[in-house]
C-alpha positions as CSV (number, residue, x, y, z in Angstrom):
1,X,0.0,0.0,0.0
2,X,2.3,2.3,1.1
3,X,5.1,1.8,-2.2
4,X,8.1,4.4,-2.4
5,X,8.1,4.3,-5.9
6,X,4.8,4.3,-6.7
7,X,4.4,7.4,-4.2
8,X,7.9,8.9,-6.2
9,X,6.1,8.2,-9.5
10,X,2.3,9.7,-8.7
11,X,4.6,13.3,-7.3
12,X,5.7,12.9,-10.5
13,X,2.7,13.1,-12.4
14,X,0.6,15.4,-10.2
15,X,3.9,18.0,-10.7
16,X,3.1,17.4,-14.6
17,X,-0.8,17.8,-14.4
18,X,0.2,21.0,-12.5
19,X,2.6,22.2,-15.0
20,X,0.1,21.6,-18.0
21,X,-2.9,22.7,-16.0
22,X,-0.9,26.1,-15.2
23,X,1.1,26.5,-18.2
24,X,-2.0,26.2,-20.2
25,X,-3.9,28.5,-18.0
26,X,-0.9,31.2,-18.5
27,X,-1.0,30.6,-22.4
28,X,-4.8,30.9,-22.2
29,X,-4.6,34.6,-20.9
30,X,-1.9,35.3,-23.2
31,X,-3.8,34.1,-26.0
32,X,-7.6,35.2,-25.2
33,X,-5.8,38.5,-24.1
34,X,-5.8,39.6,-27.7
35,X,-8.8,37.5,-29.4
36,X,-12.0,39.4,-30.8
37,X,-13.7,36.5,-28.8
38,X,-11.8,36.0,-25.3
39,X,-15.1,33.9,-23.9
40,X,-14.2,30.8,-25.8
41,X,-10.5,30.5,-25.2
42,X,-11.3,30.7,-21.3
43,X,-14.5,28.6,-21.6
44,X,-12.6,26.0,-23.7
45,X,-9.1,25.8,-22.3
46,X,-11.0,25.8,-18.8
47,X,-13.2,22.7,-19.8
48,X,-10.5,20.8,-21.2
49,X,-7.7,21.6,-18.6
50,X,-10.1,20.2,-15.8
51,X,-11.0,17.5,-17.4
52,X,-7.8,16.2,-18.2
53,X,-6.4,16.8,-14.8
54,X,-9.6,15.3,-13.2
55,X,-8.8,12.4,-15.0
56,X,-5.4,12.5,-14.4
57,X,-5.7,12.4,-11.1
58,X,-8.0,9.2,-11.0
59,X,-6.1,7.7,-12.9
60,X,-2.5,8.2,-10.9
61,X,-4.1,7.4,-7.5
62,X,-5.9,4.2,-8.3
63,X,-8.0,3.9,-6.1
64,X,-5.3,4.9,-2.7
65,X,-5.5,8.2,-1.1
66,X,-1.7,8.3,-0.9
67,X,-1.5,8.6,-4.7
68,X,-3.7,11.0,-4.5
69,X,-2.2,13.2,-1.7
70,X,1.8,12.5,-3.7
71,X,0.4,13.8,-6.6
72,X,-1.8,16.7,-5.5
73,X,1.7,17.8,-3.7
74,X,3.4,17.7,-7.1
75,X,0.3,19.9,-8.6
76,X,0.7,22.6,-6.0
77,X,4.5,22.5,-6.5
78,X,4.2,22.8,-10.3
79,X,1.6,25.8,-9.6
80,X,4.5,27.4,-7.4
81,X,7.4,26.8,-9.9
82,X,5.2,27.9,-12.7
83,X,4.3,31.1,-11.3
84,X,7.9,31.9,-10.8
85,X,8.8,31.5,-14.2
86,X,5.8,33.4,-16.2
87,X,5.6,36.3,-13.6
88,X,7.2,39.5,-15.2
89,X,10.5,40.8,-15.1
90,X,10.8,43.7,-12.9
91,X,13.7,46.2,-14.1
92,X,14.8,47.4,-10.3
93,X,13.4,46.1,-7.2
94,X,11.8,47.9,-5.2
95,X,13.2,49.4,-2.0
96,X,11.2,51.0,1.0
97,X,11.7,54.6,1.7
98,X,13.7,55.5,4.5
99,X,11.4,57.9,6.4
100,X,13.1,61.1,8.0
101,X,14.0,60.9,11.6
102,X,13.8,64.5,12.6
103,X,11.2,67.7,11.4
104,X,12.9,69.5,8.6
């Protein structure tokens, strides 16, 4: 029940349901960004991206909640390491303000 691969294997796969789920959602708003019709990218790619990672999931845990649980912890990994990598270059960071200690 409890088989270290077949835990290794199902992080596996929930980190690449993640990383289509999310990449696909970040290509999606790229894309429906500048369609005449943005409705039907979002409607679509949101149908089809659940569906497949429903069905992803039931298929990876078969049946076992620790299957389930390995790969839902790759999926929220993926979401974490995809948001790094699509979130927008920033050309200085930002620093707080020093305020002024004294009345001028």
């Amino acid at each position: 029940m409890n088989n270290p691969p077949m835990l290794l294997l199902a992080w596996l796969a929930g980190g690449l349901l993640g990383a289509l789920f999310f990449g696909g959602l970040w290509w999606t708003v790229r894309r429906g960004a500048s369609s005449p019709r943005p409705w039907l990218w979002f409607l679509g790619s949101g149908l089809l991206r659940m569906g497949l990672t429903m069905a992803g999931f039931y298929l990876v845990s078969g049946g076992q909640w620790q299957r389930l649980v390995a790969s839902l912890v790759g999926f929220v990994l993926a979401r974490l390491i995809v948001m790094r990598r699509t979130r927008p270059v920033r050309a200085r960071p930002i620093r707080p303000t020093q305020e002024a200690r004294h009345a001028p």
